[in-house]
C-alpha distance (Angstrom), angle and dihedral (degrees) to the residues before:
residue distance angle dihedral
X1 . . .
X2 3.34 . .
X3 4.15 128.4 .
X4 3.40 107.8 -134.5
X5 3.99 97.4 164.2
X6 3.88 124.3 -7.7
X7 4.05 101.8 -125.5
X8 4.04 108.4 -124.9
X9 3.53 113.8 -163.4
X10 3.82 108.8 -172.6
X11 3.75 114.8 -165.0
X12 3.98 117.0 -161.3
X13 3.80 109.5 -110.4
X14 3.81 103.4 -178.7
X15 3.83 110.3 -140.3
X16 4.11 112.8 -114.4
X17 3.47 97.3 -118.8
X18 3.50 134.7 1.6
X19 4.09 124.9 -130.5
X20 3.52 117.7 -60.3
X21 3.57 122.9 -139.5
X22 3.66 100.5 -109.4
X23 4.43 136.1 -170.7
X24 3.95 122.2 -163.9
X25 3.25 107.6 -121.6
X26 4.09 107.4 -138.0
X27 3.91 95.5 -76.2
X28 3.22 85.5 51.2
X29 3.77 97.4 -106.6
X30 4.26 111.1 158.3
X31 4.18 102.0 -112.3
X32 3.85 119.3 -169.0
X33 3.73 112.5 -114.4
X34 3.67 115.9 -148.6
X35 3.80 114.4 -108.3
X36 4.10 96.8 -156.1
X37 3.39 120.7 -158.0
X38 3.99 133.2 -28.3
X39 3.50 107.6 -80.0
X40 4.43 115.3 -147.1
X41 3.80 104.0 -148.7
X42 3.70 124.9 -135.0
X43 4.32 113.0 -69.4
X44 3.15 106.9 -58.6
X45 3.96 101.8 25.9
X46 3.58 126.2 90.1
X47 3.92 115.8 -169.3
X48 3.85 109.4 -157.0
X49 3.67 116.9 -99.6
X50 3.69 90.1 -148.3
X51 3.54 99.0 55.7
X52 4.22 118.7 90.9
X53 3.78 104.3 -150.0
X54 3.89 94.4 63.5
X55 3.74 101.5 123.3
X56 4.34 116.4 61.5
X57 4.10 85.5 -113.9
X58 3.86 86.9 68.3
X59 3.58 96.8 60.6
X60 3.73 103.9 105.5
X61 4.03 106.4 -146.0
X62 3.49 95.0 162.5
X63 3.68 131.1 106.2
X64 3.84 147.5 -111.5
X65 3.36 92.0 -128.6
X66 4.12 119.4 12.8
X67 3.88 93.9 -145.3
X68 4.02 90.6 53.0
X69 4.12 99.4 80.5
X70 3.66 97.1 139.3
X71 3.70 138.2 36.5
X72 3.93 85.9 -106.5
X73 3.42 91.1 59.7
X74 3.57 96.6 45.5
X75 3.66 86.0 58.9
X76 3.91 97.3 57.7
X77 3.54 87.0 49.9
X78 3.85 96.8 53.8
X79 3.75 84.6 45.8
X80 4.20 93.0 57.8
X81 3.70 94.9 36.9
X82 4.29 90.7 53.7
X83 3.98 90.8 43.7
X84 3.80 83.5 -117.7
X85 3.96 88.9 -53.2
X86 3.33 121.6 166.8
X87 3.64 117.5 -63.7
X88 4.40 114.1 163.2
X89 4.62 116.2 44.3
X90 3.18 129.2 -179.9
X91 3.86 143.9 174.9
X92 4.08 109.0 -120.9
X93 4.07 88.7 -164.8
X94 3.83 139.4 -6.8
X95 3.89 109.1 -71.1
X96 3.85 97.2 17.9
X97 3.89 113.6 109.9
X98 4.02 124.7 -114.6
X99 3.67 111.2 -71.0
X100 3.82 109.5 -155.6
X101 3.74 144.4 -140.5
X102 4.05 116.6 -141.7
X103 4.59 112.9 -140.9
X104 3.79 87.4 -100.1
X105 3.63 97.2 46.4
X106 3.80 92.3 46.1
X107 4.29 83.2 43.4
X108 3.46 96.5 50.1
X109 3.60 101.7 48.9
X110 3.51 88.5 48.1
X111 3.86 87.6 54.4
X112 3.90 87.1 57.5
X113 3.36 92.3 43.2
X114 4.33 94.2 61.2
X115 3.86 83.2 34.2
X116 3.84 83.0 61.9
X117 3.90 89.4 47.5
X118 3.47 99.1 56.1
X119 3.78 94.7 37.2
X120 4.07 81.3 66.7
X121 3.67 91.1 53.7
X122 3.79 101.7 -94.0
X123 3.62 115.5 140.2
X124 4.03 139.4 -127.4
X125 3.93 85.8 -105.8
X126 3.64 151.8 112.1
X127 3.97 81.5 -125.3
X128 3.87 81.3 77.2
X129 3.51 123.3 90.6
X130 3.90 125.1 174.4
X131 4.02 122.4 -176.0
X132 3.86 123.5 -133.4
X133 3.85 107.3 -158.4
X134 3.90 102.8 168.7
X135 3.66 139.4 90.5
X136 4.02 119.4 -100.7
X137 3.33 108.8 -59.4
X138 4.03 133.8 144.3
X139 3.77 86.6 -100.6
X140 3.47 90.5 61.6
X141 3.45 97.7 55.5
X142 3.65 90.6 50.8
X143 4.07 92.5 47.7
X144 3.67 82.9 60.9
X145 3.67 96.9 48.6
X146 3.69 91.8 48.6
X147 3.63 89.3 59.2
X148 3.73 95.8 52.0
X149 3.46 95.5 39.8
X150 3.89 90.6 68.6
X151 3.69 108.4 25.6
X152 3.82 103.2 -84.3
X153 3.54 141.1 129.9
X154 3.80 125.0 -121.5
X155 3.74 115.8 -156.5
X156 3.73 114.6 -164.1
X157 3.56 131.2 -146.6
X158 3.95 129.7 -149.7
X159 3.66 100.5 -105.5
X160 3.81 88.9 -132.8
X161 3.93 97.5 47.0
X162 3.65 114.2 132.8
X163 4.10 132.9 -132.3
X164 3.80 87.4 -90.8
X165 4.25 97.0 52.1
X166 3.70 87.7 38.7
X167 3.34 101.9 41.9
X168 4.20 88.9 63.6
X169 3.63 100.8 44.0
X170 3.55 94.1 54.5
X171 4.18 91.1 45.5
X172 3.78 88.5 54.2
X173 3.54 96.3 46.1
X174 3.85 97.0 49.3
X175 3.90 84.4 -130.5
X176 3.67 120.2 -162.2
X177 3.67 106.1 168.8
X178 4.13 129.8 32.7
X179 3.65 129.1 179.9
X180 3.84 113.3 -145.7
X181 3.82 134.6 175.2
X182 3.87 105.1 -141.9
X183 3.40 142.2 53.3
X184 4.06 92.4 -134.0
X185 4.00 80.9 61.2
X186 3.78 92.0 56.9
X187 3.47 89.2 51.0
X188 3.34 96.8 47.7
X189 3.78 96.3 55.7
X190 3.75 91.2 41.8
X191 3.76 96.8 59.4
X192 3.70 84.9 49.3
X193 3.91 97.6 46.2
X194 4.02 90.4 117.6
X195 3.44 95.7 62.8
X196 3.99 83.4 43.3
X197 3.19 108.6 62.3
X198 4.34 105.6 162.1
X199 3.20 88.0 50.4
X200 3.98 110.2 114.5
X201 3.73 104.0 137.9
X202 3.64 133.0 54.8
X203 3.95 126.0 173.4
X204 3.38 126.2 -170.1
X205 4.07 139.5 -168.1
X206 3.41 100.8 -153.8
X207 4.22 118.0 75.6
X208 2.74 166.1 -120.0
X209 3.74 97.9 46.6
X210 3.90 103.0 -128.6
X211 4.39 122.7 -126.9
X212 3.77 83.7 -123.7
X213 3.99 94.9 57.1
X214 3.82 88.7 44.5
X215 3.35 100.2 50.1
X216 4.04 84.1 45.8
X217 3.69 90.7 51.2
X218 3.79 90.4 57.7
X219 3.77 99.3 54.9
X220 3.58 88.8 51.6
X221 3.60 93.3 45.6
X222 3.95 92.2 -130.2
X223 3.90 121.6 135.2
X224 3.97 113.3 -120.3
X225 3.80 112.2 -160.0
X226 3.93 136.4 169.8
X227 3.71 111.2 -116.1
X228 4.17 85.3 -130.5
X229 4.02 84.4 57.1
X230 3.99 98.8 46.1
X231 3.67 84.0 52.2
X232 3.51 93.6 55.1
X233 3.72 93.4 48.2
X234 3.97 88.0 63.6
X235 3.79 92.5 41.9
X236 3.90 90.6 56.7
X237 3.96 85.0 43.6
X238 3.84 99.3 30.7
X239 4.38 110.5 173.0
X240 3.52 125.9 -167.5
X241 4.11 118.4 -89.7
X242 4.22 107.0 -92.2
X243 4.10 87.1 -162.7
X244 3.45 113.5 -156.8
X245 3.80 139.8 -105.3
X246 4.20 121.1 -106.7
X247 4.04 85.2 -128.0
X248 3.54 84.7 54.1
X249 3.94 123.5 107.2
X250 4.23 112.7 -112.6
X251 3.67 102.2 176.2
X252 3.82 137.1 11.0
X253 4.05 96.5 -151.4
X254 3.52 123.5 -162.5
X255 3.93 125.2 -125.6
X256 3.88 100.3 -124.8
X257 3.64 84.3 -134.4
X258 3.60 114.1 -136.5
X259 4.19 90.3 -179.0
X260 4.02 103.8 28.3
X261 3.44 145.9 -50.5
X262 3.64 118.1 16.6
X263 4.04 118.0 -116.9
X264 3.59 117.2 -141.0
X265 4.23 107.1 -130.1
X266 4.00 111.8 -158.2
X267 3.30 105.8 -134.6
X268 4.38 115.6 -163.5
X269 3.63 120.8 -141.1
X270 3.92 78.1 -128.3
X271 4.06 86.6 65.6
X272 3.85 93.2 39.4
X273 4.29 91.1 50.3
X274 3.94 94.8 52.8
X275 3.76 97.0 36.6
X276 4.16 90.1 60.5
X277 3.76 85.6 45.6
X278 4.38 88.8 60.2
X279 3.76 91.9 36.6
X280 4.57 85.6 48.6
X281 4.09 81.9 45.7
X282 4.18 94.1 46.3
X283 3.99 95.0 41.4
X284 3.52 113.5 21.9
X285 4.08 95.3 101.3
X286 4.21 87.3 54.4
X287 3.53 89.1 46.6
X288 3.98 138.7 60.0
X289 4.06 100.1 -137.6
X290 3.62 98.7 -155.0
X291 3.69 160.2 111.8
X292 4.05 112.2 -82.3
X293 3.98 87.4 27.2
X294 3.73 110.6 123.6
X295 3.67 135.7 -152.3
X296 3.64 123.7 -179.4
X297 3.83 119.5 -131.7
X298 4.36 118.3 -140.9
X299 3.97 107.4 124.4
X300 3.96 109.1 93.9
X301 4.06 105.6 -83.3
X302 3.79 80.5 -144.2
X303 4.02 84.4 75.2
X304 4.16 111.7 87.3
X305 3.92 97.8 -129.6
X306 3.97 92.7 52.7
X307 3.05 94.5 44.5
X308 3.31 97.8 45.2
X309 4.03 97.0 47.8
X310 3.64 84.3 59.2
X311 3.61 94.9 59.8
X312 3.81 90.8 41.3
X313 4.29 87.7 52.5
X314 4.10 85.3 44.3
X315 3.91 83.6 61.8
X316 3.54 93.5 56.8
X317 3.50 102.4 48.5
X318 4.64 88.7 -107.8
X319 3.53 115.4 161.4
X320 4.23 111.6 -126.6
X321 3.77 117.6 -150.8
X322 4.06 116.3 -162.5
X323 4.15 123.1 -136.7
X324 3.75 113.1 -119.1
X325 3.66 89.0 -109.3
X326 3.80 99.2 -101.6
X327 3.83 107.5 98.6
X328 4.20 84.8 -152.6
X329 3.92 89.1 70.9
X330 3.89 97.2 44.3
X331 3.33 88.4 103.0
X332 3.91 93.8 57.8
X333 3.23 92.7 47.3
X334 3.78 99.2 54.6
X335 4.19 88.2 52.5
X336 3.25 80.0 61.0
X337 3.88 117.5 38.6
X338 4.61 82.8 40.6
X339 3.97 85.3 -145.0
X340 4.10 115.5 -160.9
X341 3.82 89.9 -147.8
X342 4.04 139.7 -5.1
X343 4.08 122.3 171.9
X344 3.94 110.0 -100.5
X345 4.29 115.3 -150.5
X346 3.75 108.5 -153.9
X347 4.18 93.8 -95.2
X348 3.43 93.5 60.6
X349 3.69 91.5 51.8
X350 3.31 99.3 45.8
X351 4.00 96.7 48.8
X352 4.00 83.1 49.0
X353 3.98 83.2 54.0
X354 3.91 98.8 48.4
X355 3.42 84.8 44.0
X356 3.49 107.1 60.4
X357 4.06 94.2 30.4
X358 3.89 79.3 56.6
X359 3.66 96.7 55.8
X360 3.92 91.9 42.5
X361 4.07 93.6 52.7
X362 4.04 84.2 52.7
X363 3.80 95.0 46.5
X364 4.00 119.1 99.1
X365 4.18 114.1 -79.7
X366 4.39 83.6 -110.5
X367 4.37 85.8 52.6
X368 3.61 87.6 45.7
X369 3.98 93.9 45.7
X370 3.43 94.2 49.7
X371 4.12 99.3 44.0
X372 3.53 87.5 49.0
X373 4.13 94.5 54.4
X374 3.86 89.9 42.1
X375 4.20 90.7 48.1
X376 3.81 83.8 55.3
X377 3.50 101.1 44.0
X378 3.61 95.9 44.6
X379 3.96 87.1 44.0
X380 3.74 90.3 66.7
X381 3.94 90.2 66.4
X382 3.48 99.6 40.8
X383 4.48 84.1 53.0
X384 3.73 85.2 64.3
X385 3.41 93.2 45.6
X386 3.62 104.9 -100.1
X387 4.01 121.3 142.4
X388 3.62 115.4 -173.1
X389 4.17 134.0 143.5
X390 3.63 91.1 -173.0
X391 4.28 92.7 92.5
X392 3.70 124.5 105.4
X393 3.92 81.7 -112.6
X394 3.51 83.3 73.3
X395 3.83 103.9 40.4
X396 3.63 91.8 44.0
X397 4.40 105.0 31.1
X398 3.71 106.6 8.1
X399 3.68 108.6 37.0
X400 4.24 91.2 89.4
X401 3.88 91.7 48.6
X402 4.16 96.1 49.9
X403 4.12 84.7 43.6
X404 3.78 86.7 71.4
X405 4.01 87.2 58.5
X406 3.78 85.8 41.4
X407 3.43 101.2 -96.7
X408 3.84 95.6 -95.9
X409 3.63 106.9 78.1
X410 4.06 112.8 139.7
X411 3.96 96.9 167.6
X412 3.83 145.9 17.4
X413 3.37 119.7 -168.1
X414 4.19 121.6 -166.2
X415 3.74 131.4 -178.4
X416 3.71 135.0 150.5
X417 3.71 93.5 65.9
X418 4.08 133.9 18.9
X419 3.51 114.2 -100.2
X420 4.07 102.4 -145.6
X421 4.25 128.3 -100.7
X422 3.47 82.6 -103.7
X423 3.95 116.5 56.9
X424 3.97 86.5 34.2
X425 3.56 95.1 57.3
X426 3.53 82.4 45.1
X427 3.71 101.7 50.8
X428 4.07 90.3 47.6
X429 4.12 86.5 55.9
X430 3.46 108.4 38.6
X431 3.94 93.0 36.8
X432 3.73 96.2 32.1
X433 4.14 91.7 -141.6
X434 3.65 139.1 129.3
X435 3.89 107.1 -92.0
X436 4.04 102.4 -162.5
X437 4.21 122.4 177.9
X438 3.33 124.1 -144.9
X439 3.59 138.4 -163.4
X440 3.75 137.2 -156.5
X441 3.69 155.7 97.3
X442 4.05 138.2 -101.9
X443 4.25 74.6 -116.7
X444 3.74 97.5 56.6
X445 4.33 90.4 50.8
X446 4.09 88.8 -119.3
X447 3.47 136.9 -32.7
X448 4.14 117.1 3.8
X449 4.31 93.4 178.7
X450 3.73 124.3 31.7
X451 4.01 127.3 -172.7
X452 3.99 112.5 -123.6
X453 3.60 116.3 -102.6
X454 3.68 100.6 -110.9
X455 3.79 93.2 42.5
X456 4.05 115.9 135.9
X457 3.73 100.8 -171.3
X458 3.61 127.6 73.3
X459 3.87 110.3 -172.1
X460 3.95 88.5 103.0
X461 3.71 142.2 46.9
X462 4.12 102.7 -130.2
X463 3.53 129.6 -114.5
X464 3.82 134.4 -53.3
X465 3.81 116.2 -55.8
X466 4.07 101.0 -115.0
X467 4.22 88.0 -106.7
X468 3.54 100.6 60.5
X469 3.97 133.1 55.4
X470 4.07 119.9 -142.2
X471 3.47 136.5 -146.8
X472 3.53 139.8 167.2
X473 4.09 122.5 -134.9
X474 3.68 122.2 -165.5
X475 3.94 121.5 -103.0
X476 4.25 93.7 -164.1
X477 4.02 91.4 -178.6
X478 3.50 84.9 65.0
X479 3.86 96.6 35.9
X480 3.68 94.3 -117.4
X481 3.77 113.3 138.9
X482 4.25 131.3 -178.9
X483 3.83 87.9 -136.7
X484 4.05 94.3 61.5
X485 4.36 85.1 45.6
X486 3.59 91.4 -99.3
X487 3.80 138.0 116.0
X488 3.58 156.9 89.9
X489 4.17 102.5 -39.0
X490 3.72 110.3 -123.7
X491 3.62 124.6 -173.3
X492 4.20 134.7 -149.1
X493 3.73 129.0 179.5
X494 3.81 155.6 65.3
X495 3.94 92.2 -41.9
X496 3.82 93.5 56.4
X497 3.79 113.1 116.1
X498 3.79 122.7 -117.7
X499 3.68 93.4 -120.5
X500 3.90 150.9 -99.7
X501 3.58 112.0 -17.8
X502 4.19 97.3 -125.1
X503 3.86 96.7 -9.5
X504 3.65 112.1 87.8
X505 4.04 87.1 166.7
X506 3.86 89.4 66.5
X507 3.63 91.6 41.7
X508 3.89 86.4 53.0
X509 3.86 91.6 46.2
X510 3.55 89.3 48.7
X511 3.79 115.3 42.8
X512 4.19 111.6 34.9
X513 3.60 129.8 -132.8
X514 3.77 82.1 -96.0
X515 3.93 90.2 68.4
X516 4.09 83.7 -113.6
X517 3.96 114.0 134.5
X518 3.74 118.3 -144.4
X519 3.75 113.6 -137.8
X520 3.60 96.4 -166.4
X521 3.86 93.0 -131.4
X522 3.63 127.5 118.5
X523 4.28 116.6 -118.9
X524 3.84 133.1 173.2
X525 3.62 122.3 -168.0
X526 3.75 120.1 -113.0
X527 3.99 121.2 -136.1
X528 3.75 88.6 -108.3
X529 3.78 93.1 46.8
X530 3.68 107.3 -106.7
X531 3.74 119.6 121.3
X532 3.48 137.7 -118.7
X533 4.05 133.1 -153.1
X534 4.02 97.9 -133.2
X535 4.22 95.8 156.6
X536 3.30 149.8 9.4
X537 4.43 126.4 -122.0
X538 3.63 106.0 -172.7
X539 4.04 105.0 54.7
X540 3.51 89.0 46.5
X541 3.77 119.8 148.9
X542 3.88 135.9 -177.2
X543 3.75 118.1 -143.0
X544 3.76 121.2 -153.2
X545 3.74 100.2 -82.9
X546 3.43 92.4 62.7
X547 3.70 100.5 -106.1
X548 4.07 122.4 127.2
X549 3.50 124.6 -119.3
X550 3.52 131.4 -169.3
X551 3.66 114.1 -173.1
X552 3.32 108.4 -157.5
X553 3.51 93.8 78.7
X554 3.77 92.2 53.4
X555 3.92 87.3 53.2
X556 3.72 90.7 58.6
X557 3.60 87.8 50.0
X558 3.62 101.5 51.6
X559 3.81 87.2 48.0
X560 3.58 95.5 65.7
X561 3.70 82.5 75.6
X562 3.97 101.7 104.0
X563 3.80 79.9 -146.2
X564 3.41 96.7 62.5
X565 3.87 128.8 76.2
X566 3.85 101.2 178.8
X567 3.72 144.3 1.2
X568 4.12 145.8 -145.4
X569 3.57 117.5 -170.4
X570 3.76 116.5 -169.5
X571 3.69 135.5 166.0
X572 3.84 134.7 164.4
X573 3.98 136.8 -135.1
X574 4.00 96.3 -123.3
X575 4.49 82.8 51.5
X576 3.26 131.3 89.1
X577 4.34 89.0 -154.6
X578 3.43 152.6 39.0
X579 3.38 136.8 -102.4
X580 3.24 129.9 -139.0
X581 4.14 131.4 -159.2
X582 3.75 111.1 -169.0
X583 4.03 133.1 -168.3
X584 4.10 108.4 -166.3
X585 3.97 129.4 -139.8
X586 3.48 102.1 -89.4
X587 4.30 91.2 -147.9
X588 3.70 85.9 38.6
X589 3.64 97.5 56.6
X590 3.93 98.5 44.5
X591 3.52 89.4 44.0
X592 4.15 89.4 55.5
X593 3.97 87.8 36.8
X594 3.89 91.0 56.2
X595 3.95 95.5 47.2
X596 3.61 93.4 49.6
X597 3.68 94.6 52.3
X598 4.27 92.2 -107.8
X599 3.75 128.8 148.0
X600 3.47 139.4 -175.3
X601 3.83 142.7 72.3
X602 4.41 128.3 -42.3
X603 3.79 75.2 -99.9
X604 2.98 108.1 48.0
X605 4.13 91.2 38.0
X606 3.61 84.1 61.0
X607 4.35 99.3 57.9
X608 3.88 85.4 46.0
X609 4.07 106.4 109.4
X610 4.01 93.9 -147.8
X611 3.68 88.5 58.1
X612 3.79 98.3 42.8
X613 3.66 83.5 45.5
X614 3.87 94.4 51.2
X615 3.72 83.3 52.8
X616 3.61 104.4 49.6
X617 3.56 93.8 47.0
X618 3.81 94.9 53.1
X619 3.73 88.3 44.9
X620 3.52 95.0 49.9
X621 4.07 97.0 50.9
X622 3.99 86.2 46.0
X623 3.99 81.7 60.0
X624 3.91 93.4 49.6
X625 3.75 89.5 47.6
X626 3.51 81.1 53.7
X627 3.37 98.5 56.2
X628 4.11 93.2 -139.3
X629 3.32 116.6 161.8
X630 3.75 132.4 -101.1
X631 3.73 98.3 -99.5
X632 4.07 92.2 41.5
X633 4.07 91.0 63.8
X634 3.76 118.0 87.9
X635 3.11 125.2 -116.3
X636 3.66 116.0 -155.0
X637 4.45 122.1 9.0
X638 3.73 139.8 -145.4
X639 3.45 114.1 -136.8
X640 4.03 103.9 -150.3
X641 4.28 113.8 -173.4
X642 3.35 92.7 -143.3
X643 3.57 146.9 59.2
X644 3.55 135.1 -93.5
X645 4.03 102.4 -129.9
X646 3.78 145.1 138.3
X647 3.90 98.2 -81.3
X648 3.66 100.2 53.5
X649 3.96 94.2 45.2
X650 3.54 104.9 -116.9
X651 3.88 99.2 97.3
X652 4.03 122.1 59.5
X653 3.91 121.8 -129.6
X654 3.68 85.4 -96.6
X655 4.43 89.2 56.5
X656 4.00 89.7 -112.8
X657 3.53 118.5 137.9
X658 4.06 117.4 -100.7
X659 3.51 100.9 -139.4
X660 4.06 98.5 -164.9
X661 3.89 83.8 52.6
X662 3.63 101.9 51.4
X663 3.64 92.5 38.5
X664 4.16 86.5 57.1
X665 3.42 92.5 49.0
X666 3.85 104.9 53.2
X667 3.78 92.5 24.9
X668 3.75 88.5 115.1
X669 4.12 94.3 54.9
X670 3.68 96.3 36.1
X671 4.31 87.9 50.3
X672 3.94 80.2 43.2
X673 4.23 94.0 47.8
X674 4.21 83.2 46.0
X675 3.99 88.2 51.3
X676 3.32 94.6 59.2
X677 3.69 101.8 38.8
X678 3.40 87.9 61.9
């Protein structure tokens, strides 16, 4: 007997009660805030019944602690709480241990880093902007603090942004200084210093600093400096903190931009403080808020919600441990950091899956027996919403799978993308964790929704954080109305942004007169008040019948397909069909090649007709169990051997799909696949 796929039923257990809205009382005691009466929105608008912050008085815009307005703040309260434990690790080679940074270390370095700033002539002021181009890393972390810790703004940079997305974020900004962690960076920007021309200042982690890249530097007239040297510029010249003001801006984030050019969102230390408070509120019965508690830090720190649990662990006095940088070696590095929780993104989840699964269908036919009878057994718990790694399931079946994690994990959190029934059932079992989903937008600071703790289904993203208010505002063309609980998901509250940095159209396309912010995505209330992502506004297309098609939805579809790794969907206003460009599951497609007797190559897998076949048929029944309609299906595929990622341009730093990218690339099959069609 031989496990091919361990069957997952998930039944729906509807939590008892949802969130309430809640205040701290002056000790700092949670106190239930009344939610009123249901509230009918104007035409149009339909305000779930289910949900408890309907009325304004429910928003909760206080904090978790009334002297922590600002990240800066939040800081020197993480640093009393942890009696100045340790607070920033990191691995200085390969098989080395973490190395760690204490609060007042990580403090004081940041104090000599602003020191530095204004000893250049930068100014306590939101007129200041500083870039951070670089990967997580301490250094990072204590760039950002710098800022904060004398009135600045730090504008981060996707770590794998090329000349052309760096190149306008810098312009706009007027940017004089950036931080960067390689030398290839400080190449970079130097060979594009006359299309640069505020930039004077560029520091950067890595050294030595090479004869080449100094003699560069002069010609362009830019000043090259070790980040270890800067530092000890404000140390000789060290200036009192000039903390900043909640009202004041913290970060200008970058949209990835999946579509175009990125918009810069201004996000207030006032929207970062009460956002942590809702996420503490959502999470803090998964999760062990306090000092010694690690979290390990991989996902961009550009992206709001990682950046954002950071500041929300610096609170508490956590300790954060950085990745090496090479997503292959994550794994090591969590046996060795132990981490209690870390965000998971859908890829990482899956490989962890096929991984595991792989391992099991290997194992002996007694292994197998028994893994299978402890899954089961341990399943049963985890249906009533129990998460434990305390059973003899663990001890005796589990205990080698959760040492790859570290063997300490208490909560995974995952946004951006759903992770399927399947691998999060899977990951709640086998790892015996909280597996919470979140939901937001770089717009909204963080998260806006957030699944409860002991929830055991995954097909939505929970109900409303208690600092924001949701509503749902019909989209007719696409026969999506507020009065049937569905609609385009707009947001209101204390976690809203303060706009476009620049582009006061966007901002006005973006947040109403109303002060509501329009996400562009697609919800529908459930009966038990949580919300689910069921569509997508802004990608939008209309095919030549006159029906709308958004093809995100279709992607999701298609990618239920265990062969299937990623998906394109792509369709045209003069065609009557869509498109669709598809990258298999590598595992997934040997393993099918090898039990139908098939050899060869990924390539050359993917131009054999049984396996594109195989695939169209098992996408094509995920569409009818679906239910999409006739003129959402595709009609014809592109079967592409490799992956969409970050490296060859056709995934954002966030691992969504960049539409204009993909559709550049295969424009030439897709206008070949529409040829013959016709």
């Amino acid at each position: 007997m031989k496990i091919e796929l361990i069957t997952i039923t998930i039944t729906r257990i509807a939590p008892t009660a949802l969130p309430t809205a809640v205040a701290m009382e002056p000790e700092g005691t949670p106190a239930e805030v009344d939610a009123g009466e249901e509230e009918e929105g104007e035409e149009g608008i339909h305000i779930s019944p289910k949900i408890e912050h309907r009325g304004k008085e429910c928003i909760f815009d206080q904090l978790i602690d009334d002297h922590a307005n600002t990240a800066y703040e939040a800081f020197l309260r993480g640093e009393k709480v942890s009696n100045d434990g340790p607070c920033l690790g990191w691995r200085p080679s390969g098989s080395e241990p973490y190395s760690w940074m204490s609060y007042s270390e990580v403090r004081k370095r940041a104090q000599c880093f602003g020191s530095a700033l204004l000893e250049k002539g930068f100014f306590p002021s939101n007129e200041s902007k500083i870039g951070i181009f670089s990967q997580n890393r301490p250094d990072w972390v204590i760039s950002d603090l710098g800022c904060s810790s004398y009135s600045m703004i730090s504008v981060p940079l996707y770590s794998t942004l090329g000349p052309d997305g760096y190149e306008y974020i810098i312009n706009l900004t007027e940017m004089k200084l950036i931080v960067v962690d390689t030398m290839d960076k400080v190449n970079s920007l130097l060979d594009q210093c006359s299309k640069l021309p505020t930039i004077k200042h560029v520091i950067v982690m890595e050294r030595p600093i090479t004869a080449e890249i100094t003699e560069k530097a002069w010609k362009m007239d830019v000043d090259v400096v070790t980040f270890e040297d800067f530092v000890a510029v404000g140390e000789r010249k060290m200036k009192d903190p000039v903390p900043c003001k909640p009202d004041d801006v913290a970060v200008i984030r970058f949209t990835s931009g999946t579509t175009g050019t990125p918009k810069g969102a201004m996000i207030s230390h006032a929207n970062i403080a009460t956002s942590l408070t809702s996420l503490y509120i959502a999470s803090k019965t998964a999760f062990s808020y306090k000092p010694g508690s690690r979290y390990i830090s991989y996902l961009p720190l550009a992206h709001g919600l990682e950046h954002s649990a950071q500041a929300l662990l610096f609170h508490f006095g956590c300790s954060i441990g950085f990745f090496r940088g090479d997503l292959k070696e994550l794994l090591d590095d969590m046996q060795e950091l132990k981490p209690d929780a870390f965000a998971i993104v859908p890829r990482l989840a899956n490989k962890l899956f096929d991984k595991i699964i792989l391992k099991v269908n290997i194992a002996s036919y007694l292994k197998r027996s028994l893994f299978s009878w402890a899954f089961n057994a341990k399943k049963h718990e985890v249906d009533k919403g129990i998460f434990r790694n305390n059973t003899w399931y663990d001890t005796f079946v589990f205990g080698k799978i959760q040492a790859l994690l570290g063997g300490r994990v208490q909560w995974m959190v995952t946004g951006s993308a759903p992770i399927s029934d399947q691998v999060m059932t899977f990951l709640r079992v086998v790892f015996g964790c909280t597996v919470t989903e979140a939901y937001g937008q770089t717009e909204a600071t963080c998260a806006s929704t957030f699944t409860l703790p002991n929830e055991t289904a995954s097909e939505h993203v929970g109900s409303p954080l208690t600092n924001v208010m949701i509503k749902l505002v019909d989209v007719e063309e696409m026969g999506y109305l507020a009065s049937q609980d569905k609609g385009e998901i707009c947001m209101k509250g204390p976690g809203v942004f303060k706009g476009y940095y620049k582009n006061k159209e966007k901002t006005d396309e973006t947040i109403d007169s109303d002060g509501w912010l329009h996400s562009g995505d697609i919800g529908e209330w459930l009966p038990n008040g949580a919300l689910k992502i069921i569509d997508r506004k802004k990608n939008i297309y209309k095919l030549s019948q006159g029906e709308y098609v958004a093809p995100e939805k279709i992607e999701n579809v298609i990618m239920r397909s265990s062969l299937v790794a990623q998906a394109f969907v792509y369709g045209e206003s003069l065609k009557s069909y869509n498109i669709a460009v598809i990258a298999p599951e590598e595992e997934e497609l040997k393993r099918f090649a090898e039990n139908n007797a098939i050899n060869g190559t990924v390539e050359e897998l993917c131009e054999n007709e049984t396996v594109r076949m195989a695939i169209r048929e098992d996408v094509d029944k995920k569409c009818v169990a679906a239910n999409l309609c006739g003129f959402e299906k595709v009609k014809e595929y592109i079967l592409h051997p490799e992956p969409f990622s970050v490296e060859n341009g056709l995934l954002t730093p966030t691992f969504k799909n960049k539409r204009a990218a993909i559709k550049a690339k295969f424009k030439e099959e897709i206008d070949h696949l529409y040829s013959n069609l016709n």
